[in-house]
C-alpha positions in Angstrom: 13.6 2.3 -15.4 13.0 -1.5 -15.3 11.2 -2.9 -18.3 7.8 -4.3 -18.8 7.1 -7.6 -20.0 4.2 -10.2 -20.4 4.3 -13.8 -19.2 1.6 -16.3 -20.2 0.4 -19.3 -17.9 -1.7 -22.0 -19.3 -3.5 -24.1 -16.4 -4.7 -27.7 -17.1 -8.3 -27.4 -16.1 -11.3 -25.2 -14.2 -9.5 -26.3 -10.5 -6.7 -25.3 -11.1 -8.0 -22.0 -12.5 -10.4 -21.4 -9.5 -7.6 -22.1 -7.1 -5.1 -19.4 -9.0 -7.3 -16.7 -9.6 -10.4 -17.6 -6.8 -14.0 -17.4 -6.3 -15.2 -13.6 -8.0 -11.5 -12.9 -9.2 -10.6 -12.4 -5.4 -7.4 -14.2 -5.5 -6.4 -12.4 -8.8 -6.7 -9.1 -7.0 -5.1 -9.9 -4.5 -1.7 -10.7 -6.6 -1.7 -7.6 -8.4 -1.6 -5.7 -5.3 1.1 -8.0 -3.5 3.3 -8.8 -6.4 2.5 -5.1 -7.5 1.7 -6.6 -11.4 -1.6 -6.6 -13.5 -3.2 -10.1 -13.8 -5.3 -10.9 -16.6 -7.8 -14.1 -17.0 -9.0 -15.5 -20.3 -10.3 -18.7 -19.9 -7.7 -21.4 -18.7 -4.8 -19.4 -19.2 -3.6 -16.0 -17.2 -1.1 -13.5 -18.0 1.1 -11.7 -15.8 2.0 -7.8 -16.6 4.6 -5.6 -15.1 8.2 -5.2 -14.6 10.4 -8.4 -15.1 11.3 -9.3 -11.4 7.6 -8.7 -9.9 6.5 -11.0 -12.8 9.1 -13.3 -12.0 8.5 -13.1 -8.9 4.7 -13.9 -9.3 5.0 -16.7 -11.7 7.5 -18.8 -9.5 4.8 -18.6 -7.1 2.3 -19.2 -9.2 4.5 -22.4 -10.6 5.0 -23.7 -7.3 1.4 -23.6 -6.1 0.3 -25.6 -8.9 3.5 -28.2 -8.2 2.4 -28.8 -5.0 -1.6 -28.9 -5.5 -1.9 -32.5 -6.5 -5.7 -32.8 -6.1 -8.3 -30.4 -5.5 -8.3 -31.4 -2.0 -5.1 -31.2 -1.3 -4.7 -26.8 -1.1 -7.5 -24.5 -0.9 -8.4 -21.0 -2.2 -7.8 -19.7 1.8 -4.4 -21.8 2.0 -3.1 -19.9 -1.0 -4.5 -16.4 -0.4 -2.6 -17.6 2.8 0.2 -18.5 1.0 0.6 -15.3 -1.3 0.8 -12.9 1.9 3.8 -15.1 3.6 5.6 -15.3 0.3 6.0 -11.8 -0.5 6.1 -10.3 3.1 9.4 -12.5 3.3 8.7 -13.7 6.5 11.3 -17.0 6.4 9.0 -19.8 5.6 9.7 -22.4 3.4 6.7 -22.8 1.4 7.1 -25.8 -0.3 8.1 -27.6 3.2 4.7 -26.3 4.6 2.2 -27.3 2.3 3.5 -30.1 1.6 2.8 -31.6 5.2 -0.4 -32.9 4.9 -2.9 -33.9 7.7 -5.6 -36.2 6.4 -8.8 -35.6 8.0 -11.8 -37.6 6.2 -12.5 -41.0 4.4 -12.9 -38.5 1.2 -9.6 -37.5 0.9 -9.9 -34.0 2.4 -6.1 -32.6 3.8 -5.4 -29.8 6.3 -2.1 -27.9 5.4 -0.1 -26.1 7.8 -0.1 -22.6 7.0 3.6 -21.2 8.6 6.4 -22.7 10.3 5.2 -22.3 13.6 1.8 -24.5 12.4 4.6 -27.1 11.0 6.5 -27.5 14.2 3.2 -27.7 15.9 2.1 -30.7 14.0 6.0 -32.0 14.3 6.0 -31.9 18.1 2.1 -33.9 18.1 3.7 -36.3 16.2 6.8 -36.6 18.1 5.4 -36.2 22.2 3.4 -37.6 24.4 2.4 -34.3 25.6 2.0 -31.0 24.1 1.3 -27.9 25.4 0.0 -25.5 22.6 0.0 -21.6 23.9 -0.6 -18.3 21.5 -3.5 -15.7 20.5 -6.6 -16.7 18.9 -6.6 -17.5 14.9 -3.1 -19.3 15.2 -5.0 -22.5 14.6 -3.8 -24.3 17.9 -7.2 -26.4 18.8 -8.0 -26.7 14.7 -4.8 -28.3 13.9 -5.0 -30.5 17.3 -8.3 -31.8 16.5 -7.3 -32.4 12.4 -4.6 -34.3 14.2 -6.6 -36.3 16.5 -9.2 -36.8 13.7 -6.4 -38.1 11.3 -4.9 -40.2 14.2 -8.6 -41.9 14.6 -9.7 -42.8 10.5 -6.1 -44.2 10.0 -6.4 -46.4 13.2 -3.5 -44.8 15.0 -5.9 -44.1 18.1 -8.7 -46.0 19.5 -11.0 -42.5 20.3 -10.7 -39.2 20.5 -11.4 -37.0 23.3 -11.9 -33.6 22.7 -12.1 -31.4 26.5 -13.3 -28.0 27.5 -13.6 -26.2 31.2 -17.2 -25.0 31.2 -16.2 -21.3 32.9 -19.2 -19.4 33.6 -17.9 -15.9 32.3 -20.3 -14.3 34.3 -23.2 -16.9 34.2 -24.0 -18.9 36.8 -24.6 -22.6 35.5 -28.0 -22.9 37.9 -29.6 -20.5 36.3 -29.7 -21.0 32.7 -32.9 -23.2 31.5 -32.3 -26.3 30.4 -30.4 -30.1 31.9 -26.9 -30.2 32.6 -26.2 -31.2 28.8 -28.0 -28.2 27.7 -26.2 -25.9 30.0 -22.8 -26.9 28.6 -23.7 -27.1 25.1 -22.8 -23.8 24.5 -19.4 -24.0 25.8 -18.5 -27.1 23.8 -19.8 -25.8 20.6 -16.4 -24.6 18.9 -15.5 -28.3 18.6 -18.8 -29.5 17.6 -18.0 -26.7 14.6 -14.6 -27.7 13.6 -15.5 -31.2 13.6 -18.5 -31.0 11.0 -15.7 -29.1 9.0 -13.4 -32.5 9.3 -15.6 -35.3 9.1 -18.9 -36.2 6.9 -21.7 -35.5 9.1 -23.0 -39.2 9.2 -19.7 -40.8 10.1 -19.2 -38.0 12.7 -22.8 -39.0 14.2 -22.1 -42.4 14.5 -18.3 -41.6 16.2 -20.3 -39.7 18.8 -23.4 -42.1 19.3 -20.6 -45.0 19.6 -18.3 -42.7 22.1 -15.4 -42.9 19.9 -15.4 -39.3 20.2 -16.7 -37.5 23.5 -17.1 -34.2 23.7 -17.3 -33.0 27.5 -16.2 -30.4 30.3 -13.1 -30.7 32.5 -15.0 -31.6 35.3 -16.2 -35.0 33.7 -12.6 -36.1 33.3 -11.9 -36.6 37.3 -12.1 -40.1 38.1 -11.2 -41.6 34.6 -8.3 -42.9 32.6 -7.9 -43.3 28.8 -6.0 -45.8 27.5 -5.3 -45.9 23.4 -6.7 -42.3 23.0 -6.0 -38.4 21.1 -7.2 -36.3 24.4 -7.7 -32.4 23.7 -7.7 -30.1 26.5 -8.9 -27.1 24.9 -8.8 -23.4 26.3 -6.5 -24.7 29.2 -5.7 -21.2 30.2 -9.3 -21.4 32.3 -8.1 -23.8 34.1 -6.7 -24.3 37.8 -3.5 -25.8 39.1 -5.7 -28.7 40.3 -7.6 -29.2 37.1 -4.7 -29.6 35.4 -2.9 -31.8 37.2 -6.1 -34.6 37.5 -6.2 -33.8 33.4 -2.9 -34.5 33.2 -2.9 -37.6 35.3 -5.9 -39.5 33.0 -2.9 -40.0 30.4 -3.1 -44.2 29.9 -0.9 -46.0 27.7 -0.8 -45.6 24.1 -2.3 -42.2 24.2 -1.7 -38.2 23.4 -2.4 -35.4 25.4 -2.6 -31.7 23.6 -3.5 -29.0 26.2 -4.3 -25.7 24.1 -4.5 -22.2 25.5 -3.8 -18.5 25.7 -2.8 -17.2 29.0 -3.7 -13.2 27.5 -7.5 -14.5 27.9 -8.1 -16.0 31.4 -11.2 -16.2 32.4 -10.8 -17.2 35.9 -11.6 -14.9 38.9 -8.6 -12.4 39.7 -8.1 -14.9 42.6 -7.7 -17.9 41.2 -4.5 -19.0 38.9 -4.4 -20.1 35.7 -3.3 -24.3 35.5 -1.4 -23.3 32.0 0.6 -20.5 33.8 1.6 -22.5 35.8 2.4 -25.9 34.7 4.7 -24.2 32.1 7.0 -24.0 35.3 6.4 -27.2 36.5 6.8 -29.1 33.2 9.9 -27.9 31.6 12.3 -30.3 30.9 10.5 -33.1 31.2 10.9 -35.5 28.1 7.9 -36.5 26.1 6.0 -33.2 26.8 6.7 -30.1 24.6 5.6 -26.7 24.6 5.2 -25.0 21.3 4.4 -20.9 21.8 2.9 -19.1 18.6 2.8 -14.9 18.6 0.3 -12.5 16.6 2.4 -13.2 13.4 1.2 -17.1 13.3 -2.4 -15.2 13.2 -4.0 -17.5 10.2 -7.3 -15.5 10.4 -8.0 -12.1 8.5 -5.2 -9.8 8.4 -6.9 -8.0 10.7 -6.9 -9.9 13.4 -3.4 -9.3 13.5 -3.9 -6.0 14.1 -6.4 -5.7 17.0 -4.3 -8.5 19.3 -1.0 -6.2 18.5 -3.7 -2.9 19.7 -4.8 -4.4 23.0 -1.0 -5.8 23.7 0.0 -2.1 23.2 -2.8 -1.0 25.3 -1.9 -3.6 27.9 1.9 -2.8 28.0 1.4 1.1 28.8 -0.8 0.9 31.6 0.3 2.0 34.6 1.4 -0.1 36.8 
């Protein structure tokens, strides 16, 4: 039978505390059931209880959160509830090499931290492409981490503007008869960006980028006819578009500019007709230097855990229907 023992760990102040054992104790729960120990908080300092190698196993975690923290920007209660999860499932991430890459996303110091490997090679490949083609399930942070990018790109004056792009699909819905102007119509389609950009950027700097055009928020269809020059161009949900769309969205690339097209080809919305311009141009693309295509899988999901779960039930479902 292993032994027991009790390891004491002093934190430095009430941020450090709050990032260890979270908001209502959640984060202290939630290492007793993963590192299977009994966690106990008194005041700035916490104490591990349980046999010697889950407590060893706890407390080098534990250590190497706090190394890496820096600021209180800098990790977040999600990144290390996140973080604990990874660790002890053993899933091959380096830790340290994760959150460690940064992504700077407002004049107040706020970071983004990858939360895997697949996240990290993601933000690799932006840095190192022209193009990148982003493809995977919902919740593996794809059109988050390529706007944090494209916001990070902009404030440190790596990019003239951003240009974040959506195809307005009518799921249903024809355009011409919801009330409202154009503008209004296609509101609702573009206001997932709107969303993760107030999460990125104070709200009065983000006004005046959008009242000055440095970032544009529009549909697919607005893009025909133009060409951007010194811009961070997002093509988000790419799996709703066609062949054609892609290519003219493809073809607005000017100099001194990225292009990140993000999708996932399990949810097209297109009619059964119609093909899917990421489906495809993964065909007609490949091999071509400067353009990249990073694929995430249900185990990159970043969301709640079960998330996971439900895409892994309807991929089951999918794979045993008959054909």
């Amino acid at each position: 039978m292993s032994k027991t023992v009790t390891q004491k760990i002093s934190l430095a102040n009430k941020e450090q505390t709050l990032r260890i054992l979270g908001r209502n104790d959640k984060l202290l729960r939630l290492l007793e059931k993963e590192f299977n120990i009994a966690v106990i908080g008194r005041g700035d300092d916490i104490a591990l209880k349980g046999r010697v190698e889950e407590v060893s196993k706890a407390k080098e975690f534990i250590d190497k959160i706090l190394s890496l923290s820096g600021n209180a920007d800098s990790i977040t209660e999600d990144d290390v509830l996140f973080a604990i999860r990874k660790t002890n499932k053993n899933k091959g991430d380096n830790l340290e090499e994760i959150l460690q890459d940064k992504i700077e996303v407002s004049t107040s110091r706020k970071h983004i931290v990858p939360k895997n490997s697949a996240q990290k090679k993601y933000i690799e490949s932006i840095k190192e492409n022209e193009i990148v083609f982003s493809i995977g399930p919902a919740g593996t942070g794809k059109t988050y981490l390529a706007m944090a990018m494209a916001v990070h790109y902009l404030i440190n004056k790596k990019t003239g503007r951003v240009i974040l792009v959506r195809p307005a699909v009518e799921a249903g819905e024809k355009l011409g008869f919801l009330p409202g102007d154009l503008q209004e119509k296609i509101n609702p389609y573009l206001r997932p960006l709107y969303d993760a950009l107030y999460e990125m950027l104070e709200a009065e700097k983000l006004h005046q980028y959008l009242q000055r055009n440095i970032i544009e928020i529009a549909p697919l269809a607005y893009m025909r006819g133009r060409t951007f020059n010194d811009s961070f161009i997002v093509l988000d949900e790419a799996q709703n578009s066609t062949p054609e769309q892609m290519k003219m969205f493809l073809t607005r690339l000017g100099f001194d500019s990225k292009v990140i097209v993000t999708g996932d080809i399990t949810q097209i919305d297109l009619p059964e007709s119609t093909a899917s311009g990421l489906v495809e141009v993964q065909h007609v693309l490949k091999g071509i230097k400067g353009i990249d295509f990073v694929y995430f899988t249900e185990k990159d999901v970043v969301r709640h855990k079960l998330v996971q779960e439900i895409i892994r039930a309807y991929d089951k479902q999918k794979n045993n229907k008959p054909s």
